[in-house]
N, C-alpha and C positions, 0 to 999 in steps of 0.2 A: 870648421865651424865651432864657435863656442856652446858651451852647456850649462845650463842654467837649471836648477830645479825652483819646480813650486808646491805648493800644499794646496790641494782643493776639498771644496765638503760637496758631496753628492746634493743634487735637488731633487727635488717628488712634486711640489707643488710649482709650477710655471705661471700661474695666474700673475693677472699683471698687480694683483695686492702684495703678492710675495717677492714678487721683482722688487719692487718699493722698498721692502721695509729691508731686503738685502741691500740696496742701494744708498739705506736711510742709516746701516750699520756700518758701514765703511767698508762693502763688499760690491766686487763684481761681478753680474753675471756669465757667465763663459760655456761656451761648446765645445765639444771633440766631436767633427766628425771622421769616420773610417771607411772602411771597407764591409764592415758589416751591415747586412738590409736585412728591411724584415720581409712579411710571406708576398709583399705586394710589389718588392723589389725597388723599393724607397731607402735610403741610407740609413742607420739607423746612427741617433745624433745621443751622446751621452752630456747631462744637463749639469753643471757642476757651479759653486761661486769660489772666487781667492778674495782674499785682502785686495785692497784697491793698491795698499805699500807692494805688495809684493808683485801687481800685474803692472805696475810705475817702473820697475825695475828692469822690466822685460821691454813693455814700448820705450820709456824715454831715453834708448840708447842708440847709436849710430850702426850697433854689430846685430848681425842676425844672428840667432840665438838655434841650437834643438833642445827644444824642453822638458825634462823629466818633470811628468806631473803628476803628483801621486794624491789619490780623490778615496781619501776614507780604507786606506793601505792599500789600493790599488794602483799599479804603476802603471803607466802612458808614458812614449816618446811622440813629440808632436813637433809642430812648427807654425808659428803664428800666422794665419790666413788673413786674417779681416778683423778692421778693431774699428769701434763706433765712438765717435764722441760726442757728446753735450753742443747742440749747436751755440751756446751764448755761454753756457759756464766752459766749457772744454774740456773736461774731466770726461774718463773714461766709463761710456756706458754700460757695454755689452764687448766682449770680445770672442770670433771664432778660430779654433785650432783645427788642423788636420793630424790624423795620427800620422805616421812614418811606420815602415818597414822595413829593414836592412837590405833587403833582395829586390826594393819596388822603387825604381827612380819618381822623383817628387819634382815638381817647378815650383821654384822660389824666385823673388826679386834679389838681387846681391847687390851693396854698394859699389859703382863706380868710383876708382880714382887716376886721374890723370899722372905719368911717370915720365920725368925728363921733360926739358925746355923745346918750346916748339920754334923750329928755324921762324914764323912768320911774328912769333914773339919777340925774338931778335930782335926781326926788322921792324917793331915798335908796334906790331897789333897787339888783340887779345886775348887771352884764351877762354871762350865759353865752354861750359860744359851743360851740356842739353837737357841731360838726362841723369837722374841720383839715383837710378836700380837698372839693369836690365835680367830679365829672367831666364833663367835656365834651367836644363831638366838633367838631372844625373840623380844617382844616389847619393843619400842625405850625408854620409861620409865624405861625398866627392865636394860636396859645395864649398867653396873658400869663404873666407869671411869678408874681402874686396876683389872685385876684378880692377887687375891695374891695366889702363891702356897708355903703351908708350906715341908720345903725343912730337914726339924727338924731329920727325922728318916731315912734322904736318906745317906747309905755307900759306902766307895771308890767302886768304878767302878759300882755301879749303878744307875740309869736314872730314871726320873719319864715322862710318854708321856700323849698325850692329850686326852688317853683312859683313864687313873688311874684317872683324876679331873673330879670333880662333882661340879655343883653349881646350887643353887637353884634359879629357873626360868629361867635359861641358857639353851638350846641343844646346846653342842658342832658339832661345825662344820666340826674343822679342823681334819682330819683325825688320826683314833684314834692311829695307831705306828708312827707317829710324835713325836721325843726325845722333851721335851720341855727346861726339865735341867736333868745335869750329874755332877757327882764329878770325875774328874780327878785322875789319880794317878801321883804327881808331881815327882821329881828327890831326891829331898829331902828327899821324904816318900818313895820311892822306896829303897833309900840308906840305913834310917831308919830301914826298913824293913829286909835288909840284913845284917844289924848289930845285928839287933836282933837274925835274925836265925841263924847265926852263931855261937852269946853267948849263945844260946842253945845246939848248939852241941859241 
């Protein structure tokens, strides 16, 4: 997994006047939550903002990232959980982090990518791909930056889901009849098809 740092500044005020004029200065608001609760056994959530440049850096990339986030000389290792957007402008509102511990496996979403030509591609289908994360639980160390699924022996009209992949040091998450990719039957290979059966009869 890639690493990435950021710089945050501690919050005190939460009110939704100080959300604004953080949001009005070209900052975003963000959370850490961990492991630590308070006496009533509620998580206890640490309130922080970054530049809007610098949390741009983090979302608009393809790679999952673990993040050094260091909030007024205090460091955190985290990993992006949930990030909110502007429903009409699309710019980032609010973003939440989880921290990480080296000895606590974590579930994260991973990029999918499809490896090797599918036989039913050959034979003129197509190859979908379902799904652009599936999640899994290992330590944050363990996580790769793509899961590649070799797609090499998969035929027209059939599917490979998140039950059939295996990888080592990974527990799949995401539930196992989840299609992950399929080869289509196009119009072409369909046509293909009936030209064939015909010149057989």
């Amino acid at each position: 997994m890639k690493q990435i740092s950021i710089n945050g500044t501690a919050r005190t005020d939460l009110g939704k006047k100080a959300t604004k004029e953080i949001r009005k200065n070209g900052n975003v608001p963000c959370v850490i939550y961990g492991e630590k609760k308070d006496e009533k056994g509620a998580p206890v959530a640490i309130h922080f903002s970054v530049s809007e440049k610098e949390i741009n850096k983090l979302i608009y990339t393809p790679h999952i990232y673990l993040v050094d986030i260091n909030i007024d000389g205090e460091d955190h290792k985290a990993v992006l959980k949930e990030v909110q957007f502007h429903p009409v402008k699309d710019n980032v509102l609010h973003v939440d982090f989880y921290e990480v511990h080296a000895e606590k496996p974590i579930v994260m979403g991973v990029p999918v990518q499809a490896k090797g030509l599918a036989e039913g591609v050959r034979a003129g289908g197509r190859l979908m791909m379902m799904v652009r994360k599936l999640n899994v639980r290992a330590l944050y160390d363990q996580i790769p930056e793509k899961l590649y699924v070799d797609v090499t022996s998969l035929h027209l009209g059939k599917t490979i889901k998140a039950g059939d992949l295996h990888y080592e040091g990974l527990e799949m998450v995401t539930p196992k009849e989840v299609i992950v990719c399929a080869v289509k039957m196009t119009r072409a290979a369909m046509g293909a098809a009936a030209a064939a059966a015909a010149a057989a009869e």
